[in-house]
C-alpha positions in Angstrom: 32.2 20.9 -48.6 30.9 17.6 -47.0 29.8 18.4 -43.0 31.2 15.7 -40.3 29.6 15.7 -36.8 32.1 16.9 -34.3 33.3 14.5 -32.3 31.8 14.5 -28.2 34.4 16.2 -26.2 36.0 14.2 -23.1 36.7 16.1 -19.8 38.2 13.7 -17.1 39.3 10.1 -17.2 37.7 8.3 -20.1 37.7 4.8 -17.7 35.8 6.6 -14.7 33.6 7.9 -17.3 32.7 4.8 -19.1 32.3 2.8 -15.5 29.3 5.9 -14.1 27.7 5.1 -17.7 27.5 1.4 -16.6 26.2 2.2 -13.5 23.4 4.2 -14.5 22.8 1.3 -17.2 22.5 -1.0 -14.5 20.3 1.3 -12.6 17.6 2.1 -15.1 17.7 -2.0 -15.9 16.8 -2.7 -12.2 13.8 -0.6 -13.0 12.5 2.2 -10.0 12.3 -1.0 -7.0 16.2 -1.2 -7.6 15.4 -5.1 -9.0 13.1 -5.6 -5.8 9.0 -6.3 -5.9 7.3 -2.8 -5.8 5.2 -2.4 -3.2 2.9 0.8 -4.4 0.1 0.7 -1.6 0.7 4.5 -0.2 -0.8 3.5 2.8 -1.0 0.0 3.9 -3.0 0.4 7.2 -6.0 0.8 4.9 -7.6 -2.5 3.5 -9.9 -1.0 1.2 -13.1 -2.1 3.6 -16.2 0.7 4.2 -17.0 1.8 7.2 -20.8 1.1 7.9 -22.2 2.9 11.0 -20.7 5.9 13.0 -20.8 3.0 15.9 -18.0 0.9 14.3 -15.2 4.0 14.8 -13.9 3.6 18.3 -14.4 6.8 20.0 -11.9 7.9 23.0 -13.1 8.8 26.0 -12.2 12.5 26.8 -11.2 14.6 30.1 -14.1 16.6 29.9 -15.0 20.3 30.6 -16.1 19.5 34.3 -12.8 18.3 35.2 -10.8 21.4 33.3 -12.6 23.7 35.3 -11.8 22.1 38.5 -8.4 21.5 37.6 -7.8 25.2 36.5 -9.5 26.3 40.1 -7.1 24.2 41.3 -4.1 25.7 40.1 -5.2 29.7 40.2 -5.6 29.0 44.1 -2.4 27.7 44.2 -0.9 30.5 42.2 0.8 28.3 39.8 0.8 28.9 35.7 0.4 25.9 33.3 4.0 26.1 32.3 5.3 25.7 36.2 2.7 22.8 36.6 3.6 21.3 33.5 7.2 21.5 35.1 6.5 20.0 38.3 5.1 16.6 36.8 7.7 16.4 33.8 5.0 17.0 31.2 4.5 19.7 28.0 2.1 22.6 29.1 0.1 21.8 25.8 -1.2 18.5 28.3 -2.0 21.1 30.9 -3.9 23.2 28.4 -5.7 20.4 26.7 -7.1 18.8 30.2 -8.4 22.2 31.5 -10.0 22.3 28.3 -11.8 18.9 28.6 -10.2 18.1 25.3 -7.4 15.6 26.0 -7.7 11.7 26.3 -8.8 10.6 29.7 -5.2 9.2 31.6 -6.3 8.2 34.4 -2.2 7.9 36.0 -2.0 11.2 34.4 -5.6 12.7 36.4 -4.6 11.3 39.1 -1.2 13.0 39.2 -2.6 16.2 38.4 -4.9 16.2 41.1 -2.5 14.9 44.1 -0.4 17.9 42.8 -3.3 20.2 43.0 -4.5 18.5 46.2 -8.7 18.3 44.8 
């Protein structure tokens, strides 16, 4: 009894078939760029230069603690919670939060907003 391979069996149209198999042909032969220069730097903002002193990283000025207590006086005397004075000058109360903790970037249009509202 001689054995004989059977024979791959064919489900759907034998031309749309034969046209994906071109198509993933062509798409392994483009290689993973799809035929364009690969660019594999994951992050291109770094140029691959040390940093030498702690001096050379730009630091940002911060609100500071001072100002978060007298902004949070502020709005306790005016009976107002961070989420209605967030409201009031179209900002997120996680802003509110971070200036009363001295934490948050120094805006000066922003500081200066918060204390007009506030009237310090």
């Amino acid at each position: 009894m001689d054995y004989t391979p059977a024979k791959d069996i064919v489900i759907g149209n034998p031309k749309l078939i034969a046209k994906k198999k071109q198509e993933d042909a062509a798409k392994i032969a483009k290689g993973p760029c799809n035929g364009n220069k690969c660019n594999f730097n994951m992050n291109p903002t770094v140029s691959g230069k040390k940093i030498k002193d702690d001096d050379e990283i730009p630091q940002v000025e911060k609100v500071g603690i001072d100002i978060g207590k007298q902004i949070m006086q502020a709005r306790l005397a005016k009976n107002l919670k961070q989420t209605d004075l967030a409201k009031q000058l179209n900002i997120t109360p996680d802003i509110i939060r971070d200036y009363e903790n001295g934490s948050a970037p120094l805006n000066k249009s922003l500081l200066n907003q918060i204390k007009r509202k506030l009237g310090i």
